[in-house]
PQR file of N, CA, C, O and H, with PARSE charges and radii, in Angstrom:
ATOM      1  N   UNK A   1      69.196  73.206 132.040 -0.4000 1.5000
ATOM      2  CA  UNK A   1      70.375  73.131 131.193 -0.0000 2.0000
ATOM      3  C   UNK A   1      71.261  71.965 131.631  0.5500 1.7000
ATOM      4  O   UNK A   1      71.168  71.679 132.824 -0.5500 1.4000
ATOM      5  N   UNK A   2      72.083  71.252 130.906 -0.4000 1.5000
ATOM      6  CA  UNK A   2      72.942  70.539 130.676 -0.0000 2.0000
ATOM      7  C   UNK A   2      74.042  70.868 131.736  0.5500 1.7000
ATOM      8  O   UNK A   2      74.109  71.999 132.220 -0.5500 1.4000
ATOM      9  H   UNK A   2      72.158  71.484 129.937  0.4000 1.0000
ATOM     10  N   UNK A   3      74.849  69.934 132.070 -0.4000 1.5000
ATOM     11  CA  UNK A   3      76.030  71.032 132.726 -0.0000 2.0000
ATOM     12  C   UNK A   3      77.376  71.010 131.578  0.5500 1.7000
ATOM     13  O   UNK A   3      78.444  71.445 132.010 -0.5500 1.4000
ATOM     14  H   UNK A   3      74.795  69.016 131.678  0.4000 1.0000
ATOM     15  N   UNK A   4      77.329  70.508 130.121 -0.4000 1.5000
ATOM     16  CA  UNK A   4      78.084  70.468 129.256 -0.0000 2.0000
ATOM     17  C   UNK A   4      77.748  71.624 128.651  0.5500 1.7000
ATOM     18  O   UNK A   4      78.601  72.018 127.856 -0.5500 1.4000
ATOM     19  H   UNK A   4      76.461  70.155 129.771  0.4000 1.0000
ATOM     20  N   UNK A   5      76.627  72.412 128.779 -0.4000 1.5000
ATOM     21  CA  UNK A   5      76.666  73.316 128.156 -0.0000 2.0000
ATOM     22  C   UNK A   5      77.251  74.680 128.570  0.5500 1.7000
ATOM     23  O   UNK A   5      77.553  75.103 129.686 -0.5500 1.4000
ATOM     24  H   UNK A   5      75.934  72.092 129.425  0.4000 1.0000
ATOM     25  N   UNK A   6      77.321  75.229 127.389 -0.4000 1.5000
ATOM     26  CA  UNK A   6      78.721  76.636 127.284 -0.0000 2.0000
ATOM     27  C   UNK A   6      78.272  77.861 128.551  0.5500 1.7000
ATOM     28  O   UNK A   6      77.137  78.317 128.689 -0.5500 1.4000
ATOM     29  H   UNK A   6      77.076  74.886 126.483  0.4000 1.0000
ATOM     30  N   UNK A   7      79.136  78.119 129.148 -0.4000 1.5000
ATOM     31  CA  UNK A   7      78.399  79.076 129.973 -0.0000 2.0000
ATOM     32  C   UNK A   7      78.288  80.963 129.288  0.5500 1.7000
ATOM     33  O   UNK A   7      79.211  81.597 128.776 -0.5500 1.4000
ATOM     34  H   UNK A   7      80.058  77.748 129.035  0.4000 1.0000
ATOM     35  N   UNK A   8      76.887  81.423 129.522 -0.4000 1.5000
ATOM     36  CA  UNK A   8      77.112  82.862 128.717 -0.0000 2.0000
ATOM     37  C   UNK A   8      78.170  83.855 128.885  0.5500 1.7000
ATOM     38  O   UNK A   8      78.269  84.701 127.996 -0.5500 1.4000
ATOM     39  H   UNK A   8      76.137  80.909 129.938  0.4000 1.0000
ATOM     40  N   UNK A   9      78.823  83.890 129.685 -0.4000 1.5000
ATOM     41  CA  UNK A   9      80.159  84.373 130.262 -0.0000 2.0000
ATOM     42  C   UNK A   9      81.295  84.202 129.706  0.5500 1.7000
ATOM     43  O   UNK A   9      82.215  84.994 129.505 -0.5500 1.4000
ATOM     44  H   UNK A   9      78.742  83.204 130.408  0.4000 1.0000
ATOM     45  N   UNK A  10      81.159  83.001 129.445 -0.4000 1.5000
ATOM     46  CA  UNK A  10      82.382  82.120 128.560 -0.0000 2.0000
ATOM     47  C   UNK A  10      82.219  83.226 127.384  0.5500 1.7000
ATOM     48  O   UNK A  10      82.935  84.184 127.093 -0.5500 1.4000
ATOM     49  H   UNK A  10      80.411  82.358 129.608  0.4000 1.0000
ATOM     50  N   UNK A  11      80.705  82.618 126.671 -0.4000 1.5000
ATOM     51  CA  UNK A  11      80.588  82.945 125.252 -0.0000 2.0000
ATOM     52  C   UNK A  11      80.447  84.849 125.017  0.5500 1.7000
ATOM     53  O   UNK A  11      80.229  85.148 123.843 -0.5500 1.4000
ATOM     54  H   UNK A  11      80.124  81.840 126.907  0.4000 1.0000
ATOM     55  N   UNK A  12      80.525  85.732 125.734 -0.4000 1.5000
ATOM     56  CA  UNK A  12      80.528  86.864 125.894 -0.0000 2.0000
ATOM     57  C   UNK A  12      82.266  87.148 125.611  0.5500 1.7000
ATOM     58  O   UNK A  12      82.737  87.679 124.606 -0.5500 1.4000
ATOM     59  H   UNK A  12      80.702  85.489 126.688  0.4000 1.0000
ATOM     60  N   UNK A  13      82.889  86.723 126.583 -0.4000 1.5000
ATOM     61  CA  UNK A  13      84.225  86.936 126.274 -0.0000 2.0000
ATOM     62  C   UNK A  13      84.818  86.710 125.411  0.5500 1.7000
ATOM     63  O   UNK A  13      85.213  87.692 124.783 -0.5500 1.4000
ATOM     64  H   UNK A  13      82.506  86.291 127.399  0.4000 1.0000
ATOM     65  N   UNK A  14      85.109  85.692 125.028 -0.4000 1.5000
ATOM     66  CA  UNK A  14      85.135  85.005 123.346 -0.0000 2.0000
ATOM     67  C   UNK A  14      85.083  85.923 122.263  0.5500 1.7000
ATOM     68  O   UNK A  14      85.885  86.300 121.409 -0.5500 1.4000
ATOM     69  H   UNK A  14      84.788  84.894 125.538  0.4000 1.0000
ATOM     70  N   UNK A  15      83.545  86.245 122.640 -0.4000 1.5000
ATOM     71  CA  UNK A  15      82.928  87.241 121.526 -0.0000 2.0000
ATOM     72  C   UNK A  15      83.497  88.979 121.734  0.5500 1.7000
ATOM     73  O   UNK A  15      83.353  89.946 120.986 -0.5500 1.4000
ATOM     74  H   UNK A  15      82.894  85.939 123.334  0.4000 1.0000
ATOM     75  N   UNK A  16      84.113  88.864 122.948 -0.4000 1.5000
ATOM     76  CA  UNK A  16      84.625  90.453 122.881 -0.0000 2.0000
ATOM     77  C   UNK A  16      86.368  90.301 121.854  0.5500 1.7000
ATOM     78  O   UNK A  16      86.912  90.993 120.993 -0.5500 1.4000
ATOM     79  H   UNK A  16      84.230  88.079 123.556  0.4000 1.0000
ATOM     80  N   UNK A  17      86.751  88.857 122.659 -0.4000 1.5000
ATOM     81  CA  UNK A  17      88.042  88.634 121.943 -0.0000 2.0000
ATOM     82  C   UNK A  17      88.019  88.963 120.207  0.5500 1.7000
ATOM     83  O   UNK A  17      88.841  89.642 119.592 -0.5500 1.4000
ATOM     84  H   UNK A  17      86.309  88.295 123.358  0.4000 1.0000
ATOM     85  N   UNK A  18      86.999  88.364 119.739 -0.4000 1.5000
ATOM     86  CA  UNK A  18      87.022  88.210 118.299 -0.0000 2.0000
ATOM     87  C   UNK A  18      86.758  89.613 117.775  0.5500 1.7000
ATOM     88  O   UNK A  18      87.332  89.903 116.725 -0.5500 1.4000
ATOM     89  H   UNK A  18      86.331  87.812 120.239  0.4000 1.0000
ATOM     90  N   UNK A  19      85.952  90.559 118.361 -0.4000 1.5000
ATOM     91  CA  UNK A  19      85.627  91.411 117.884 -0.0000 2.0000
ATOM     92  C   UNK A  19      87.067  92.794 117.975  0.5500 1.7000
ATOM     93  O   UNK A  19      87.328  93.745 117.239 -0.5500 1.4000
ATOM     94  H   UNK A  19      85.486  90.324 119.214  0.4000 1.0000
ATOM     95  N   UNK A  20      87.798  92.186 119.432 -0.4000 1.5000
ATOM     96  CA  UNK A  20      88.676  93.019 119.907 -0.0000 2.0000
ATOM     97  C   UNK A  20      89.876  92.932 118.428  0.5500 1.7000
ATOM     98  O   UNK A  20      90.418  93.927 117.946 -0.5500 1.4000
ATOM     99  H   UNK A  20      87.585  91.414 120.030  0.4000 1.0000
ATOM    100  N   UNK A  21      90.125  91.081 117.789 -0.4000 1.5000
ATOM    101  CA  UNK A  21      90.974  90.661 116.949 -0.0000 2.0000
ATOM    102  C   UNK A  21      90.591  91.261 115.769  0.5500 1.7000
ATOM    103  O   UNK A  21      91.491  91.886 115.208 -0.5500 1.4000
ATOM    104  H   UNK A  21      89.685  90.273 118.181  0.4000 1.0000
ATOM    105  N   UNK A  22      89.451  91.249 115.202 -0.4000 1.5000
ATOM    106  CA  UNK A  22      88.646  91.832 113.838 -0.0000 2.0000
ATOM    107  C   UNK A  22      89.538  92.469 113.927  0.5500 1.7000
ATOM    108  O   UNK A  22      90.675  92.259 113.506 -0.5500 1.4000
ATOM    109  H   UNK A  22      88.720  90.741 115.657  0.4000 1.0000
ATOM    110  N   UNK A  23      88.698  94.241 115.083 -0.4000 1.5000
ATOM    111  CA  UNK A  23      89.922  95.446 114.760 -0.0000 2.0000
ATOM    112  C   UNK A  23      91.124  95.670 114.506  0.5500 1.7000
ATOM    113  O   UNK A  23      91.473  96.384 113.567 -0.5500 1.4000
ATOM    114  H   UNK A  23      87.774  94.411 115.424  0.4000 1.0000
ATOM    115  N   UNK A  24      91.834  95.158 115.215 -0.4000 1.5000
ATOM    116  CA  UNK A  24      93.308  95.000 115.228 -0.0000 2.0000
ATOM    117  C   UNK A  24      93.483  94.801 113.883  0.5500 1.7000
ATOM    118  O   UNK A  24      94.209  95.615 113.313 -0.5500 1.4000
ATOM    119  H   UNK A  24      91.550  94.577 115.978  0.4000 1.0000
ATOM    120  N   UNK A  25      92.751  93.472 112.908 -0.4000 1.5000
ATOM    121  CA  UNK A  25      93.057  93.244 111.403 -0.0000 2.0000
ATOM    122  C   UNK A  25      92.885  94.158 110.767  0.5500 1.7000
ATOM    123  O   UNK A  25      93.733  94.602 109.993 -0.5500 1.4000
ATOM    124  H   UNK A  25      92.161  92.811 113.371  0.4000 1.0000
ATOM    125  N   UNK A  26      91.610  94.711 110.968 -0.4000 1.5000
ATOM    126  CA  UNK A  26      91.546  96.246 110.287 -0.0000 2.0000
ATOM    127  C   UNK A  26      92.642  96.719 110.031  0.5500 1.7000
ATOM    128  O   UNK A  26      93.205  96.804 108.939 -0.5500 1.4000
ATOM    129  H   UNK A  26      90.921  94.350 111.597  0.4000 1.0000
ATOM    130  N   UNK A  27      93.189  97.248 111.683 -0.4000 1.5000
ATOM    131  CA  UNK A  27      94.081  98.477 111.311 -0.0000 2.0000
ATOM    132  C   UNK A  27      94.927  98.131 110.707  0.5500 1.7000
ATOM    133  O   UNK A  27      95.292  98.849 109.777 -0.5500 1.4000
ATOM    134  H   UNK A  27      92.731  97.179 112.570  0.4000 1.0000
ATOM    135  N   UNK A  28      95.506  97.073 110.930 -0.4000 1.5000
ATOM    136  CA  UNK A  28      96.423  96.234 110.109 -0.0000 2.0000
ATOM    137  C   UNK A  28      96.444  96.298 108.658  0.5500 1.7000
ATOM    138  O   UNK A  28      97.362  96.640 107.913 -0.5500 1.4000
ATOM    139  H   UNK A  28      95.210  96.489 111.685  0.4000 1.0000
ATOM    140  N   UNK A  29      95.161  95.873 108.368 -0.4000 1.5000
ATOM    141  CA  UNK A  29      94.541  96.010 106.586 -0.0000 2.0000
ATOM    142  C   UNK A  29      94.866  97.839 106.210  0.5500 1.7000
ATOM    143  O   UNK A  29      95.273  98.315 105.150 -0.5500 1.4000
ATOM    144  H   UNK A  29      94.415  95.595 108.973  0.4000 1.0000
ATOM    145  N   UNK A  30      94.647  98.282 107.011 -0.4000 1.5000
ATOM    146  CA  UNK A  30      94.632  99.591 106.574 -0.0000 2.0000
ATOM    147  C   UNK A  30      96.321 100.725 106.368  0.5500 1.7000
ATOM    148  O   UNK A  30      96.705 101.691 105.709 -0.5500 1.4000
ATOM    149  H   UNK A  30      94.316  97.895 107.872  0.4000 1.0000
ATOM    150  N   UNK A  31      96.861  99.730 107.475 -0.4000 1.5000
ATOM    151  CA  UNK A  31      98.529  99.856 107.127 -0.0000 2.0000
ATOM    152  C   UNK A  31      98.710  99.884 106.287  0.5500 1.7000
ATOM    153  O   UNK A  31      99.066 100.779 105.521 -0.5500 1.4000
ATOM    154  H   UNK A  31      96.550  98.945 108.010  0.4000 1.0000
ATOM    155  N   UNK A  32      98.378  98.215 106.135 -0.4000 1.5000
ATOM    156  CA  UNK A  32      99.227  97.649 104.817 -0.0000 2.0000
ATOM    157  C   UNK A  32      98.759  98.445 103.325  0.5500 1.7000
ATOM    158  O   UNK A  32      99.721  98.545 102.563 -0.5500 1.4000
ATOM    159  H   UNK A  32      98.089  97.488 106.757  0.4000 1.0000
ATOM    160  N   UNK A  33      97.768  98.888 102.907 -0.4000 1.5000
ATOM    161  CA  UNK A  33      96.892  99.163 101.987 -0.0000 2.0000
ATOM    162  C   UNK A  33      97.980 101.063 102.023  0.5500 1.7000
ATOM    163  O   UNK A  33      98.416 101.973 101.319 -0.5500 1.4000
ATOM    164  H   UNK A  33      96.987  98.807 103.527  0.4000 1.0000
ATOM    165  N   UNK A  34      97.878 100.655 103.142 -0.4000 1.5000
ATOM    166  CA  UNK A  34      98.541 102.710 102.283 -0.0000 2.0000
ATOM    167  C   UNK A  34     100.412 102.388 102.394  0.5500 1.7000
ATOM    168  O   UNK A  34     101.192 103.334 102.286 -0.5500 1.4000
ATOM    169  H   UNK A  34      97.523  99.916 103.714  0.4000 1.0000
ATOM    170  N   UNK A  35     100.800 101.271 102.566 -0.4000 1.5000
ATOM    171  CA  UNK A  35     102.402 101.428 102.623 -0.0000 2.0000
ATOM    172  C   UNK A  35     102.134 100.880 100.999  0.5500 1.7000
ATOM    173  O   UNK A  35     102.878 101.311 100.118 -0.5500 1.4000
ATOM    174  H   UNK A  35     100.166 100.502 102.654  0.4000 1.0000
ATOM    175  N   UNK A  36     101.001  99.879 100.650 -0.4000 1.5000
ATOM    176  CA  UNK A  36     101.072  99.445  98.763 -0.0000 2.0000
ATOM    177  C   UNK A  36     100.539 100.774  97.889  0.5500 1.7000
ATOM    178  O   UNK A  36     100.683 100.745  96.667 -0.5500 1.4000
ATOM    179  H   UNK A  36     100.397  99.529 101.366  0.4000 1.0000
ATOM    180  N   UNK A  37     100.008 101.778  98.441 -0.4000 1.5000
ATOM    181  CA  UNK A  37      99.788 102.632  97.805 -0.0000 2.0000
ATOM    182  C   UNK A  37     100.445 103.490  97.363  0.5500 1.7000
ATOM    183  O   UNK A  37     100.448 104.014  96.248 -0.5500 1.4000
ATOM    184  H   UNK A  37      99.891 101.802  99.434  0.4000 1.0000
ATOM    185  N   UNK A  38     101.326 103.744  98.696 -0.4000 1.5000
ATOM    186  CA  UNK A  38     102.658 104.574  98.262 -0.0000 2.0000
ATOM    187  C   UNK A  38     104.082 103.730  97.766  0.5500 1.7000
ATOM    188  O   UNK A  38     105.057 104.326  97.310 -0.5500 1.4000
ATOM    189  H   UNK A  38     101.323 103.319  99.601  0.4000 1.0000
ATOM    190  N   UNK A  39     104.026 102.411  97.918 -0.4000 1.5000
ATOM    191  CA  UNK A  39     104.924 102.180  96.817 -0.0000 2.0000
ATOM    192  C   UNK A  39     104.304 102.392  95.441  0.5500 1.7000
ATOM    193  O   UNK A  39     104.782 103.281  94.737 -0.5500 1.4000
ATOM    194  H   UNK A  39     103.233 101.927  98.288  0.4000 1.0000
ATOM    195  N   UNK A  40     103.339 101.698  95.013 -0.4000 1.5000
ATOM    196  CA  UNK A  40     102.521 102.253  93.706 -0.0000 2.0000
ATOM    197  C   UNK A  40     102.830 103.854  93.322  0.5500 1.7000
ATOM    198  O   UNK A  40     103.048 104.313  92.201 -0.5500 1.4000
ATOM    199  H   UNK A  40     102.951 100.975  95.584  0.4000 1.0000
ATOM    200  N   UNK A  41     102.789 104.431  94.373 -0.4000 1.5000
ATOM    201  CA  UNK A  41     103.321 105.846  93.381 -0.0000 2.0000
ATOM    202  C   UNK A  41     104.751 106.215  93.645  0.5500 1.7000
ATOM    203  O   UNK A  41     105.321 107.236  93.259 -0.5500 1.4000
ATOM    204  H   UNK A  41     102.612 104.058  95.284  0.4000 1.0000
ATOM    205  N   UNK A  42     105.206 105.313  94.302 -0.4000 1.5000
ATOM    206  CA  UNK A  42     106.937 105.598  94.515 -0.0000 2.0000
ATOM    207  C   UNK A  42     107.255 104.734  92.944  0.5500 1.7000
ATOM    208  O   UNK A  42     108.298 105.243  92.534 -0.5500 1.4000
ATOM    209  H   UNK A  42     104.743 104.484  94.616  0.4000 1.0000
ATOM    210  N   UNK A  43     107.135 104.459  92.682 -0.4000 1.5000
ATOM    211  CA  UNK A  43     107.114 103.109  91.148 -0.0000 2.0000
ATOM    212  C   UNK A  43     107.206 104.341  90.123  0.5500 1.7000
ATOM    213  O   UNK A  43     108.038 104.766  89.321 -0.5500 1.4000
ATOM    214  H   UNK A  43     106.288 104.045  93.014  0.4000 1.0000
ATOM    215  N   UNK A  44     105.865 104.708  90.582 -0.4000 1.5000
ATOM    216  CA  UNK A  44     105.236 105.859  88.864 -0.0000 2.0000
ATOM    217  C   UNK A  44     105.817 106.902  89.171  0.5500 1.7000
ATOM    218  O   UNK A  44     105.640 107.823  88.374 -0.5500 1.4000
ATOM    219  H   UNK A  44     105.189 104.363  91.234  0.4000 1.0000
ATOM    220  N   UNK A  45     106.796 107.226  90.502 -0.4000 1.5000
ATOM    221  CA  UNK A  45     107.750 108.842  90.175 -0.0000 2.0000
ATOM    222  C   UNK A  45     108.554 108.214  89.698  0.5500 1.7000
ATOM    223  O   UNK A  45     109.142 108.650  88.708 -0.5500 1.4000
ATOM    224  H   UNK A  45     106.940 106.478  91.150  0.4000 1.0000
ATOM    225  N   UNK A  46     108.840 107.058  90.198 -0.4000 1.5000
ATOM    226  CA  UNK A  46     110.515 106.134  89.539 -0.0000 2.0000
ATOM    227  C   UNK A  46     110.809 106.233  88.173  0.5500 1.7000
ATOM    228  O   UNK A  46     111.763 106.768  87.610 -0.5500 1.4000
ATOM    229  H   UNK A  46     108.362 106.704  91.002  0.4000 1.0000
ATOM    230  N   UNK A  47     109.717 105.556  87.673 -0.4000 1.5000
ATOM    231  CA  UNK A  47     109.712 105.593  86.083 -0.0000 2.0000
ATOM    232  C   UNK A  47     109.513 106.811  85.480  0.5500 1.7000
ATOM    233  O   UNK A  47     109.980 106.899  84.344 -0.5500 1.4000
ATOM    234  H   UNK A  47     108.941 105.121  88.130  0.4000 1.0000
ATOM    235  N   UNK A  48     108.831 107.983  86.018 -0.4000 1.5000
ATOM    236  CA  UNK A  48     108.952 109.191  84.930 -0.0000 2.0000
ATOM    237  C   UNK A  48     110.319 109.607  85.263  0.5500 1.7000
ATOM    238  O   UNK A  48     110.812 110.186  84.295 -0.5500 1.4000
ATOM    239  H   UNK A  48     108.453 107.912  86.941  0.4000 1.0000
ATOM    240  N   UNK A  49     111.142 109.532  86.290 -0.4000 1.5000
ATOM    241  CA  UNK A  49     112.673 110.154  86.557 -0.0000 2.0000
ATOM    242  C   UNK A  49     113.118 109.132  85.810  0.5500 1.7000
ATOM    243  O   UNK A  49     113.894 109.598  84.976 -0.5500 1.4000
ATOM    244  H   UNK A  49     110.742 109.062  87.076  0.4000 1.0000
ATOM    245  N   UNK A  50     112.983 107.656  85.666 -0.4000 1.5000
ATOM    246  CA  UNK A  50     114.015 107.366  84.349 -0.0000 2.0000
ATOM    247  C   UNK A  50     114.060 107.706  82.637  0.5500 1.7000
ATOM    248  O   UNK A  50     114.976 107.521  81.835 -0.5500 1.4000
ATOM    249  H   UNK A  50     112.352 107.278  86.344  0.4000 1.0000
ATOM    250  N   UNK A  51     112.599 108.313  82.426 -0.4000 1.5000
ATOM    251  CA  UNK A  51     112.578 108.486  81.220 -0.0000 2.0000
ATOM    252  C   UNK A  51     113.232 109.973  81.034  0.5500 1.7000
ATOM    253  O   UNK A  51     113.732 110.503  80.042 -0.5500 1.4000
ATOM    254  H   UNK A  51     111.855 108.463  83.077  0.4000 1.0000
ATOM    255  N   UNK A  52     113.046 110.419  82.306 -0.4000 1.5000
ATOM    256  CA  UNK A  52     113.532 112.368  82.091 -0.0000 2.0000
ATOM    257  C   UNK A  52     115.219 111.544  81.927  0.5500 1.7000
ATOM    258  O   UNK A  52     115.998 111.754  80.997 -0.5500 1.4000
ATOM    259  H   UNK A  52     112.640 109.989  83.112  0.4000 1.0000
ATOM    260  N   UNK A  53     115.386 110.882  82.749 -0.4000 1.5000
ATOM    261  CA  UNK A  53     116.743 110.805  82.253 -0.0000 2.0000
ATOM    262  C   UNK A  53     117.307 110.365  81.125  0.5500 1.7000
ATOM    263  O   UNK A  53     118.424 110.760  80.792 -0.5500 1.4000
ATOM    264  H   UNK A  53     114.753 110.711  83.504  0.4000 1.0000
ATOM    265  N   UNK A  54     116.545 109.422  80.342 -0.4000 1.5000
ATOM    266  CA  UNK A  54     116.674 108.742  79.033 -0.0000 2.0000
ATOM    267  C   UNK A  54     117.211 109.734  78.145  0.5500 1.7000
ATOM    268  O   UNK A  54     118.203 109.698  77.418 -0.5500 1.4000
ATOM    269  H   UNK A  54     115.637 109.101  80.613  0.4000 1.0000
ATOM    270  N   UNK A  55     115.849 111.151  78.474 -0.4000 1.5000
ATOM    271  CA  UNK A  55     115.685 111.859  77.771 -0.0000 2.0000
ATOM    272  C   UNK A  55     117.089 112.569  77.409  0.5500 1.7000
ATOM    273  O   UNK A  55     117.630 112.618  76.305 -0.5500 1.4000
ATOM    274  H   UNK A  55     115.042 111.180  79.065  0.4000 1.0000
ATOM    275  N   UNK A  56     117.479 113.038  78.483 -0.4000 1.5000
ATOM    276  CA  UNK A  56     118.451 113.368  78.582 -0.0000 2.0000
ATOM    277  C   UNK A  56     120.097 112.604  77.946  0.5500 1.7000
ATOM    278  O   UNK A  56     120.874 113.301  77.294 -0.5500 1.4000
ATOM    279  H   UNK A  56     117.040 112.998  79.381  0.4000 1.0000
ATOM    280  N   UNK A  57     120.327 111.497  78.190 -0.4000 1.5000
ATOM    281  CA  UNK A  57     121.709 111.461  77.504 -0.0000 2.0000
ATOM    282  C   UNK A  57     121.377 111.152  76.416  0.5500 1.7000
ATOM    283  O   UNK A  57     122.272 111.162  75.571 -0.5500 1.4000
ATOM    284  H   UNK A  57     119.695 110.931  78.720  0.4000 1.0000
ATOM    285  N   UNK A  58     120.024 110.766  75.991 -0.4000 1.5000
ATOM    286  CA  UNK A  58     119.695 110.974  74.544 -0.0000 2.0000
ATOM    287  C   UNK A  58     119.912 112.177  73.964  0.5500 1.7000
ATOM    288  O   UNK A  58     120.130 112.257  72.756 -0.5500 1.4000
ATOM    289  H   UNK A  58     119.297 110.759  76.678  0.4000 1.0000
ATOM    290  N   UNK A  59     119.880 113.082  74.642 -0.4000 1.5000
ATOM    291  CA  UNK A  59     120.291 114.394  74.406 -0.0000 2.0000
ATOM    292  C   UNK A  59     121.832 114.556  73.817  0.5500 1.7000
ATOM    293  O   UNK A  59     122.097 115.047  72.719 -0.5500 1.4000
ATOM    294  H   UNK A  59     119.703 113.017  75.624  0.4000 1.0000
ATOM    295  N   UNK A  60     122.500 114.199  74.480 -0.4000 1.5000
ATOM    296  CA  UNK A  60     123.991 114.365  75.145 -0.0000 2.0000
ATOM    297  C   UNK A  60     124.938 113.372  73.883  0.5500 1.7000
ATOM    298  O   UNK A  60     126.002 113.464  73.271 -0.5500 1.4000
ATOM    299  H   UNK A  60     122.284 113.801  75.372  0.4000 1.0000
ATOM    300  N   UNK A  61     123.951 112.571  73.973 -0.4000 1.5000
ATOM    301  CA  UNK A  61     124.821 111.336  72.467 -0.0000 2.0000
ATOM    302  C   UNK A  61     124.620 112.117  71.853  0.5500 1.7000
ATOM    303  O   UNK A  61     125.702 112.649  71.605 -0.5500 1.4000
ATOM    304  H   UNK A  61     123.087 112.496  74.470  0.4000 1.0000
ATOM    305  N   UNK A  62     123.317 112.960  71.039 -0.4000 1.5000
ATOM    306  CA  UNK A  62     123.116 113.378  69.488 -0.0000 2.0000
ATOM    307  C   UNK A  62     124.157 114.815  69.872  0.5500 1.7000
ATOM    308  O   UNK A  62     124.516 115.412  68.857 -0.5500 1.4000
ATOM    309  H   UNK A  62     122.438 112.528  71.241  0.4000 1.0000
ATOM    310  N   UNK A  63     124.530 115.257  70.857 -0.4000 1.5000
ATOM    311  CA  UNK A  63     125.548 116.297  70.734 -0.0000 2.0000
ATOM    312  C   UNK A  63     126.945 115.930  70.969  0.5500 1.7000
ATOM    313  O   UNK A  63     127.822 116.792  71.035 -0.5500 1.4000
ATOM    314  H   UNK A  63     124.238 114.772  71.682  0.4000 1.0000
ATOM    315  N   UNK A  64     127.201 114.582  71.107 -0.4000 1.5000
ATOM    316  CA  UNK A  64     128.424 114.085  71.408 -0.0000 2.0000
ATOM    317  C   UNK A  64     128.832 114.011  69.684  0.5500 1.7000
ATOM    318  O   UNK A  64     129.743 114.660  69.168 -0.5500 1.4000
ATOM    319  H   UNK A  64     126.489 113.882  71.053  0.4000 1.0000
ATOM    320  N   UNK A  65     127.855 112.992  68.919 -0.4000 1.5000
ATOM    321  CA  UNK A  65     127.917 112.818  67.744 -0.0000 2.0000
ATOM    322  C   UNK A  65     128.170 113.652  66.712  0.5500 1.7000
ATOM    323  O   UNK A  65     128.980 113.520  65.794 -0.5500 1.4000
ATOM    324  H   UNK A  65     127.116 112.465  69.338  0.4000 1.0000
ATOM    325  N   UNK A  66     127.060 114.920  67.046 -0.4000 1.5000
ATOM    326  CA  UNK A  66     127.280 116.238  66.657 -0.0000 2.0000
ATOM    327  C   UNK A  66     128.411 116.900  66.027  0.5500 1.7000
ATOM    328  O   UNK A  66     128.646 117.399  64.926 -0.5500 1.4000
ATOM    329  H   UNK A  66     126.403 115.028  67.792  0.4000 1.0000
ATOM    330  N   UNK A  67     129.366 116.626  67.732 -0.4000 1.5000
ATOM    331  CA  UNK A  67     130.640 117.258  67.736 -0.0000 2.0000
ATOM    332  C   UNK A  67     131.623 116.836  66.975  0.5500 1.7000
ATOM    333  O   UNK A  67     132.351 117.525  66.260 -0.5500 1.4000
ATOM    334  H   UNK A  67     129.175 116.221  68.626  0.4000 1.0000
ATOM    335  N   UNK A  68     131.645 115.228  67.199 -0.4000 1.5000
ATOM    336  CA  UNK A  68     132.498 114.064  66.611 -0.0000 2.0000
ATOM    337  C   UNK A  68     132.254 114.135  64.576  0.5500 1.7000
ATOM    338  O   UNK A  68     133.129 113.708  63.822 -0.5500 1.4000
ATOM    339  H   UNK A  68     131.054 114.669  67.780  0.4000 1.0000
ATOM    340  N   UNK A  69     131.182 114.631  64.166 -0.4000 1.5000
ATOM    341  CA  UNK A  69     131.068 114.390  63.112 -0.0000 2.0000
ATOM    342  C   UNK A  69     131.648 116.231  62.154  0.5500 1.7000
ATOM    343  O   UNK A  69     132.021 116.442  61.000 -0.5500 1.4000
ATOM    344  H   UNK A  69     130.472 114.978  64.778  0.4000 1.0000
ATOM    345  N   UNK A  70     131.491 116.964  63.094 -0.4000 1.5000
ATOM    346  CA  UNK A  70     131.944 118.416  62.818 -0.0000 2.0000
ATOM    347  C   UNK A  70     133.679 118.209  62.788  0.5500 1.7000
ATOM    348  O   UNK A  70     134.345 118.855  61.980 -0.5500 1.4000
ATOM    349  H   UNK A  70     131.188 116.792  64.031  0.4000 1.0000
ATOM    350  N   UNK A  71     134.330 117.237  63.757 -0.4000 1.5000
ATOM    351  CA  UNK A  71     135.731 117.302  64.140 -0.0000 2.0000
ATOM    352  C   UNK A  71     135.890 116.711  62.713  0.5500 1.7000
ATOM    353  O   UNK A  71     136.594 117.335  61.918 -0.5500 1.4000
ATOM    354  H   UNK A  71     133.789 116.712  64.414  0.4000 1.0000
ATOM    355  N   UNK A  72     135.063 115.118  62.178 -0.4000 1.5000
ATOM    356  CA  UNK A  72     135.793 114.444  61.173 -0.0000 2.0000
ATOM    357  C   UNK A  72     135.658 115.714  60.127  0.5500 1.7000
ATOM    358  O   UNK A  72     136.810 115.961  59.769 -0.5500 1.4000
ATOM    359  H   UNK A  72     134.491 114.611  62.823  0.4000 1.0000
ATOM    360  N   UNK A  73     134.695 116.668  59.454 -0.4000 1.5000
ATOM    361  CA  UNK A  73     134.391 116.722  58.095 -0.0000 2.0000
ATOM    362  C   UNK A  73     134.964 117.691  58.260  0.5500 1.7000
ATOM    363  O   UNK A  73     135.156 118.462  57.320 -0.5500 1.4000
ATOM    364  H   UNK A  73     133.760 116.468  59.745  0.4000 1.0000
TER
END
């Protein structure tokens, strides 16, 4: 062998580093993937509580109106 060439020791460690870094991304990937998941359904409770509420003073006008149109006639 060369004496420029890589020693297996070297290239063992290296290779534990990268494999040690992979994981770490994993878990990382796997964080991140369930904090977007639960915003995704923090979103879709969001929006059905604004329509229950829509629902609602939609409610509340046609009995406001209701009232207002019983007072005029």
């Amino acid at each position: 062998m060369s004496d420029d060439s890589p020693d297996l020791s070297l290239l063992a460690r290296q290779q534990r580093q990268l494999l040690s870094e992979m994981g770490t991304l994993r878990d990382d990937l796997a964080v991140l993937t369930a904090i977007a998941m639960r915003q995704d359904g923090t979103m879709a409770a969001l929006l059905t509580g604004v329509r229950a509420m829509h629902a609602q003073h939609s409610r509340l006008a046609n009995r406001v109106r209701d009232i207002e149109a019983h007072q005029d006639g």
